[in-house]
SEMARZA-834167 format. One record per residue (C-alpha): z, y, x; residue number from 1. Coordinates in Angstrom, 1 decimal, always signed. Layout:
BEGIN
((Z; Y; X); NUM)
...
//
This chain:
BEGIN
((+15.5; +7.9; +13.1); 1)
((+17.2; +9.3; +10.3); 2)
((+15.4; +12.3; +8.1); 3)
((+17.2; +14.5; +5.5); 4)
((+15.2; +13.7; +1.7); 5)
((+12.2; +15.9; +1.6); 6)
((+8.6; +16.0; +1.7); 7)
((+6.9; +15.6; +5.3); 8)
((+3.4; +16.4; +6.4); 9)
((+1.4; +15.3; +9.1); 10)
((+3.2; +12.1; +10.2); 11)
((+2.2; +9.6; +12.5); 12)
((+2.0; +6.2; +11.8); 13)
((+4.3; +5.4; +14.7); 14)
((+6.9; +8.3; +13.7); 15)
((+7.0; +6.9; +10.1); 16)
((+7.9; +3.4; +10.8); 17)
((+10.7; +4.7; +12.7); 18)
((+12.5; +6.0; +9.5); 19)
((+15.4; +4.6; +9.1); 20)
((+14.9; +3.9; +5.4); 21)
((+13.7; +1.0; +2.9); 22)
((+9.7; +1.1; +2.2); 23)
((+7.8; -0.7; -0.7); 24)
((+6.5; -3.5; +1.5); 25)
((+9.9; -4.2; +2.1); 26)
((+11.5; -4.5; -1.2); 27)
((+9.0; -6.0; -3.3); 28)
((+9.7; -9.3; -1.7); 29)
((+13.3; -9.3; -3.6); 30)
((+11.2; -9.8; -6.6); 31)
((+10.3; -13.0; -5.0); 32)
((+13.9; -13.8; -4.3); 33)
((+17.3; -11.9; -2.4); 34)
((+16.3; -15.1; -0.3); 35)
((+12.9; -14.3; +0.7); 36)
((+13.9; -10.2; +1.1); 37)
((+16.8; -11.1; +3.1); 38)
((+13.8; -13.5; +5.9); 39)
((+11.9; -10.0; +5.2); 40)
((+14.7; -7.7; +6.9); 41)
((+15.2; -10.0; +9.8); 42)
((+11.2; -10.9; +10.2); 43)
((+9.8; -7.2; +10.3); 44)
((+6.4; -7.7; +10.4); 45)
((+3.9; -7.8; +13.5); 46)
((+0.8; -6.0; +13.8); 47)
((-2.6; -7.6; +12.9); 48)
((-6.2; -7.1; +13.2); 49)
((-6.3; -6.6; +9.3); 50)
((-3.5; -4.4; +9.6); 51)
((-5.1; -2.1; +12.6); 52)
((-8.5; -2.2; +10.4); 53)
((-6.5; -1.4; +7.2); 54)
((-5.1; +2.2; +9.2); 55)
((-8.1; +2.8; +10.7); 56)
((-10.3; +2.5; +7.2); 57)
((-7.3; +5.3; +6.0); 58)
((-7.4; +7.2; +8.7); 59)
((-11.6; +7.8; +8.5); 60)
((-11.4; +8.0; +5.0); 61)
((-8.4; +10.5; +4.9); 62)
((-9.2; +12.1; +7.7); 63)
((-5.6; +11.8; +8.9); 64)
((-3.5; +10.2; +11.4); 65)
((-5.0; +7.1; +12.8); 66)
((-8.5; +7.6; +14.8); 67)
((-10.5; +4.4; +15.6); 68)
((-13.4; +3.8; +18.4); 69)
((-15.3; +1.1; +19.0); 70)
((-15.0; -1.5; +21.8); 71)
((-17.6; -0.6; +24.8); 72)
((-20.5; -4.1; +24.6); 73)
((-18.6; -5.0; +28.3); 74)
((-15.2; -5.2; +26.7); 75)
((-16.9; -7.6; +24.0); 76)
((-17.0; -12.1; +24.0); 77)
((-20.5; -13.5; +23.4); 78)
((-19.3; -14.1; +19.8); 79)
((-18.3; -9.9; +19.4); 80)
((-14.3; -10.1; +19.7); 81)
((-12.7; -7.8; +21.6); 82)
((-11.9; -9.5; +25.3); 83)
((-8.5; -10.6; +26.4); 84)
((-9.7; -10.1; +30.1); 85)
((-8.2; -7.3; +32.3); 86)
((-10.5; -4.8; +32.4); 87)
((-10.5; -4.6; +28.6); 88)
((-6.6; -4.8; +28.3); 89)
((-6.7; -1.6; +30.5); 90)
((-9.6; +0.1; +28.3); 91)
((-7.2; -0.4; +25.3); 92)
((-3.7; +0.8; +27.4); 93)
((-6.1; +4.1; +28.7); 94)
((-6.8; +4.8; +25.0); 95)
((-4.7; +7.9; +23.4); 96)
((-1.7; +7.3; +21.0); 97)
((-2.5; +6.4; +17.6); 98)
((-6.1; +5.7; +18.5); 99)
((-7.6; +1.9; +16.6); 100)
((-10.2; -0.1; +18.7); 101)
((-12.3; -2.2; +16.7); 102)
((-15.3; -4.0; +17.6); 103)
((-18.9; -2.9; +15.9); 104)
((-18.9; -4.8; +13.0); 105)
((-15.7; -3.6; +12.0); 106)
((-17.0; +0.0; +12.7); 107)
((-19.9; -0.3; +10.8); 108)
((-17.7; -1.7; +7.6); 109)
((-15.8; +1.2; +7.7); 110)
((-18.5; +4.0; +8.1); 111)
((-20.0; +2.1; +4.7); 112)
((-16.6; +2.4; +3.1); 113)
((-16.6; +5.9; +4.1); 114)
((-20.2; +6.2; +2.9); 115)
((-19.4; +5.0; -0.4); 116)
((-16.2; +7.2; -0.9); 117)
((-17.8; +9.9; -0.3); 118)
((-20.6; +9.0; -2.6); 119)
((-17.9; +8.7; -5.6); 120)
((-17.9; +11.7; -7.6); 121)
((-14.0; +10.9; -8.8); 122)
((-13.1; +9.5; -5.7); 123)
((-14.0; +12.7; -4.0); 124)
((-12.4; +15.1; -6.5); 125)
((-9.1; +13.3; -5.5); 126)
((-9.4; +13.8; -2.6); 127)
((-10.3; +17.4; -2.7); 128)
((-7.7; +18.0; -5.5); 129)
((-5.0; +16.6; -2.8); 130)
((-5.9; +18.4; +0.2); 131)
((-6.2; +22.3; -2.3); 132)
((-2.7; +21.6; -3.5); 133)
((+0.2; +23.6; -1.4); 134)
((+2.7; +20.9; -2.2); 135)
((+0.1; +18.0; -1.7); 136)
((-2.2; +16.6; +0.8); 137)
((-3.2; +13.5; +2.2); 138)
((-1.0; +10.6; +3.6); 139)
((+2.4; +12.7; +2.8); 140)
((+5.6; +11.4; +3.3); 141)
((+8.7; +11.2; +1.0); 142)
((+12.2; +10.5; +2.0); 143)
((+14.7; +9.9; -0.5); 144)
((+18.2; +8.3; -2.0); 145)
((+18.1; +6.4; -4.6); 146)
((+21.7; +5.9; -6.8); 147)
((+22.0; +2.4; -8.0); 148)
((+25.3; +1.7; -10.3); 149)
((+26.0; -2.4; -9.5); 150)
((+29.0; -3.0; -12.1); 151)
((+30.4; +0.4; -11.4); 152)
((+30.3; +0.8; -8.2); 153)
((+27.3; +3.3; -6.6); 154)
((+25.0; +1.9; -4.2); 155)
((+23.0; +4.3; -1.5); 156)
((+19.9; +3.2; -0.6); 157)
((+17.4; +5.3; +1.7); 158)
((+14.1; +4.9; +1.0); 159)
((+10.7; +6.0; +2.2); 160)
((+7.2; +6.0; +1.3); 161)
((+3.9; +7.3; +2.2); 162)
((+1.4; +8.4; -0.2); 163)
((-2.1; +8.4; +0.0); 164)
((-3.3; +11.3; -2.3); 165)
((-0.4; +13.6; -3.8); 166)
((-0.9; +16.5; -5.7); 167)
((+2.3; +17.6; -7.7); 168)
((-0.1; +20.4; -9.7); 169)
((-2.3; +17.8; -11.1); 170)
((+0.9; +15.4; -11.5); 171)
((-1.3; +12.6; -9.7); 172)
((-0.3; +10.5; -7.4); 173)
((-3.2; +8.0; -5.9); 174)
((-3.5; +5.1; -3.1); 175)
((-6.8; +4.0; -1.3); 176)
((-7.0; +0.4; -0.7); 177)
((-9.9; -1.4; +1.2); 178)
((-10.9; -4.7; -0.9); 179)
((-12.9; -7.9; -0.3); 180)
((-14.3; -10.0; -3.4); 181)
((-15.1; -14.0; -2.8); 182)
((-18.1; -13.4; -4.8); 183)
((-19.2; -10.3; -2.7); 184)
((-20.3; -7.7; -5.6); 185)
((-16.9; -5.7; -6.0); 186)
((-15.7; -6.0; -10.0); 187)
((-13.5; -4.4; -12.3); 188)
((-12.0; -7.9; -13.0); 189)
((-11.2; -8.2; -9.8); 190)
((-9.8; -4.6; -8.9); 191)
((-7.8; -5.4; -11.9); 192)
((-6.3; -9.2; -10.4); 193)
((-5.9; -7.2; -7.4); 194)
((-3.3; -5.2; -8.9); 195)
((-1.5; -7.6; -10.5); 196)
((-1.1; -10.0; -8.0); 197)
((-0.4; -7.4; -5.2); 198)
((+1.9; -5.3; -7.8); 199)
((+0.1; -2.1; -6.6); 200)
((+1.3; -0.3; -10.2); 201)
((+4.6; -1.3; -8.9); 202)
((+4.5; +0.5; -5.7); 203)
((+3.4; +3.2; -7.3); 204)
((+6.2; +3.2; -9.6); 205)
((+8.8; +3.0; -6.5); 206)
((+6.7; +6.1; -4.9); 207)
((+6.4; +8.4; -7.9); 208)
((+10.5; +7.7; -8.1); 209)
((+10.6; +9.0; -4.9); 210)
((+8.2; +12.6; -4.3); 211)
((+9.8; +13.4; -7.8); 212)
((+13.0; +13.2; -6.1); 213)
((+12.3; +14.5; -2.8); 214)
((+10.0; +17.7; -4.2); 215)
((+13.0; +18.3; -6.6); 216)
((+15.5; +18.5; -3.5); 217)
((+13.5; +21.2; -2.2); 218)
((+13.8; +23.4; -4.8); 219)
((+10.2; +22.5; -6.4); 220)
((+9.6; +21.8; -10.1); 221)
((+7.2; +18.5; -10.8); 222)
((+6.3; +16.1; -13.5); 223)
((+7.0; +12.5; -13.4); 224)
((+3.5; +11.8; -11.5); 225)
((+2.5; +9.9; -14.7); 226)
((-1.2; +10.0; -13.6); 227)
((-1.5; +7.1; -10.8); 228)
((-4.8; +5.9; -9.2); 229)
((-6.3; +3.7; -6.7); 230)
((-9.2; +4.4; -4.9); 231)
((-11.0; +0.8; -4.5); 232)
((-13.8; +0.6; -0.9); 233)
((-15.0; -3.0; -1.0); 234)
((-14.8; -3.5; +3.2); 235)
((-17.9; -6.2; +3.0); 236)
((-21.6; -6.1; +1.3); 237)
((-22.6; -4.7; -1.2); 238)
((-20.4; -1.9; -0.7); 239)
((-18.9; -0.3; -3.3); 240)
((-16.4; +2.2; -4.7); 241)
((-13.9; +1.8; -7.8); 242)
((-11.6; +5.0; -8.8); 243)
((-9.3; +3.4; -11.6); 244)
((-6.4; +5.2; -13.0); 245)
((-3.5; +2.9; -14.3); 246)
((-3.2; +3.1; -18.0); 247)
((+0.1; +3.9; -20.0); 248)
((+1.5; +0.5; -19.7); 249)
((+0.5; -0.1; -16.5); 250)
((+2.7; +3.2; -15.9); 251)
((+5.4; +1.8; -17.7); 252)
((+5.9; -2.0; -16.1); 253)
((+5.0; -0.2; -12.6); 254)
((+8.0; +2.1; -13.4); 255)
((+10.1; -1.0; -14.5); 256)
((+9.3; -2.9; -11.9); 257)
((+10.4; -1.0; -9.3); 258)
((+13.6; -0.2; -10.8); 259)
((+14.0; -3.5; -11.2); 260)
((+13.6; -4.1; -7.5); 261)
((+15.7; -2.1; -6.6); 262)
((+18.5; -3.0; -9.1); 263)
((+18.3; -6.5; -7.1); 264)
((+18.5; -5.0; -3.4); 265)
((+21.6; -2.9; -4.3); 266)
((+23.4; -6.0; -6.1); 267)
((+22.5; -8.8; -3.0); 268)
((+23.7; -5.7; -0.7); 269)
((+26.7; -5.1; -2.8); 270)
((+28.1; -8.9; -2.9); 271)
((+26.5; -9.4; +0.6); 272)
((+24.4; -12.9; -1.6); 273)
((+20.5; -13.5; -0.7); 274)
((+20.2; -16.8; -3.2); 275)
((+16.5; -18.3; -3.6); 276)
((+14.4; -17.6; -6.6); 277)
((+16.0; -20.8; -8.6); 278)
((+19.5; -21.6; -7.2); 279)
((+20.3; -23.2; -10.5); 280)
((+17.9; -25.9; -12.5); 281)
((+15.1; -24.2; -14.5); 282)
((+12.5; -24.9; -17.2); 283)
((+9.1; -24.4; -16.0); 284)
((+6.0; -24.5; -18.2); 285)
((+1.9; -24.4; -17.6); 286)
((+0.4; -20.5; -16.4); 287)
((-1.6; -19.5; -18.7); 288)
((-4.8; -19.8; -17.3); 289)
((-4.1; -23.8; -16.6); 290)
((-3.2; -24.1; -20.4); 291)
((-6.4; -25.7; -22.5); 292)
((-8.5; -22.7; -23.6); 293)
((-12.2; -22.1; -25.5); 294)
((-12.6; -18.8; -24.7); 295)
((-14.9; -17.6; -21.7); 296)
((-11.4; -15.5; -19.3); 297)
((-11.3; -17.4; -15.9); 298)
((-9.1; -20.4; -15.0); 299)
((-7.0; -18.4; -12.5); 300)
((-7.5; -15.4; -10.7); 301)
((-9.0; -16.8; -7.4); 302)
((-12.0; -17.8; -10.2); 303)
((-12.2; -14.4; -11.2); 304)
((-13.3; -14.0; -7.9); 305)
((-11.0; -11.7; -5.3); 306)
((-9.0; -11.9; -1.9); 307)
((-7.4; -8.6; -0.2); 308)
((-7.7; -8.1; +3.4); 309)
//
C-alpha cells in the first residue's frame, strides 16, 4: 500500500511491511554493492525464529504492537522446540493476529530483558520521555520522499522507517536492540563493535532524515534529531542493560552514510546498473587489526567478543 509522507501511530507489524516504500534493512546492502542490493529486492527476506524473538522482545519491552505467549508443555519436543505435529500447527493458526509463540526459554530471556530495562534509570527515562511527547511515542512510523539529484536528473525514492523511541521535544531519536556477547558478560567494547559492524549510527542517520522530513510535511517545527541512542538488553546471562548515546561523529558518519546509500540506490536505479562491489581490479591491503601491533586493542572484532541475534 501506498501512504501520503507523514508520521503514523499505532502500526502493526504486518500493515508496515506492506508500505510500498524503501526501509533501512533494505538499502544498506548497496553499501555492500548495487549487486548485492539488487539479490536484496528480489530475495525479500523470510521470517525467522530470531526474527519473531527480535518483535516479540520490542513488543514486551515497548509495550506495543507485537504480543508473545508461550508454547503450552504439549505443543513442546523432548528437547523444548516448538512441535511441527498437528495439533500444535493448529494452536499456532487459533492464535490472534500479530500474537509471537515462543517456547519457555525464550520467554523467560525476554522477561529478564524486560527486567533489566526497566531497571535502567536512562533507559527508562527514554522511554517515558517518548510516550509524554504529543508528536512522539513508541514504535512510530515515518513515511517520506527523498530527492536525489543523479547528474541532473531528480530521482524519487519512497522511503519508510520505524522508530523505536521518538520524541521531536527532546530532539532524540533512540532504537532498542536485543544483544548476545560470545563471552557472556555484555561490554561497552562490544556494544560499540556492534554498531559498527551492523551500521546502527547509519540507520539512524537514514531515520532522523526521514521524521525530520515527514514532521515538517505536517506543518510541525523539529530539530535535526541530533541526539540518537540505543537501548542495549543482552538476551542471554548475565543480563544486562547498556543506554549509549552516539557521539558527535558518530552523528556525523551516520548522517553520511546514509546519504551515501542512498546517493548509490538512486544512481543504479537511474542507469538501471547493479555492478559488484569491485567490477574493475583493486588494491587491497591488511585490516587493521591483522596488521602487527604491541598494543593490548583486540585482533578483530569477533575477539572483542560479540555476535547479534
Amino acid at each position: 500500500m501506498k501512504l501520503d509522507p507523514g508520521i503514523y501511530y499505532g502500526m502493526s507489524d504486518v500493515d508496515y511491511n506492506a508500505i510500498e516504500a524503501m526501509r533501512w534493512s533494505t538499502l544498506r546492502t548497496i553499501l555492500d554493492s548495487p549487486l548485492a542490493m539488487r539479490h536484496a529486492l528480489d530475495h525479500p527476506r523470510k521470517d525467522t525464529p530470531a526474527m519473531r524473538f527480535g518483535r516479540a522482545f520490542h513488543g514486551a519491552i515497548l509495550g506495543t504492537a507485537s504480543a508473545f505467549v508461550a508454547v503450552p508443555p504439549a505443543h513442546l519436543t523432548p528437547s523444548g522446540a516448538v512441535s511441527t505435529g498437528k495439533a500444535a500447527r493448529e494452536w499456532m493458526e487459533s492464535l490472534p493476529d500479530e500474537t509471537i509463540a515462543l517456547g519457555p526459554d525464550d520467554c523467560e530471556r525476554i522477561e529478564s530483558c524486560c527486567a533489566v530495562v526497566a531497571a535502567h534509570a536512562d533507559a527508562s527515562e527514554w522511554i517515558a520521555m517518548a510516550e509524554a511527547d504529543p508528536d512522539g511515542g513508541l514504535e512510530v512510523v515515518a513515511v517520506w520522499i527523498e530527492a536525489v539529484d543523479v547528474d541532473g536528473v531528480e530521482v524519487l525514492i519512497r522511503c519508510k522507517a520505524k522508530a523505536d523511541i521518538l520524541s521531536p521535544r527532546a530532539d532524540l531519536i533512540a532504537d532498542l536492540k536485543s544483544h548476545r556477547s560470545k563471552t557472556g558478560a555484555m561490554s561497552l567494547r562490544s556494544v560499540e563493535g556492534a554498531i559498527a559492524s551492523y551500521l546502527y549510527h547509519a540507520q539512524e542517520g537514514f531515520y532522523a532524515r526521514g521524521f525530520r522530513d515527514a514532521l515538517i510535511s505536517m506543518g510541525s517545527g523539529v530539530q535535526g534529531f541530533e541526539q540518537r541512542g540505543f537501548i542495549f538488553a543482552s538476551s542471554a546471562p548475565p543480563f544486562d542493560c547498556v543506554c549509549a548515546q552516539a557521539d558527535d561523529d558518530m552523528v556525523q558518519i551516520g548522517d553520511d552514510l546514509a546519504v551515501e546509500a542512498l546517493q548509490r540506490y538512486a544512481r543504479a536505479v537511474h542507469y538501471g546498473e547493479w555492478p559488484g562491489c569491485a567490477p574493475r581490479r583493486v588494491m587491497v591491503s591488511l585490516p587493521r587489526w591483522a596488521m602487527p601491533h604491541d598494543d593490548a586493542e583486540p585482533k578483530s572484532l569477533a575477539d572483542a567478543g560479540w555476535e547479534q541475534e
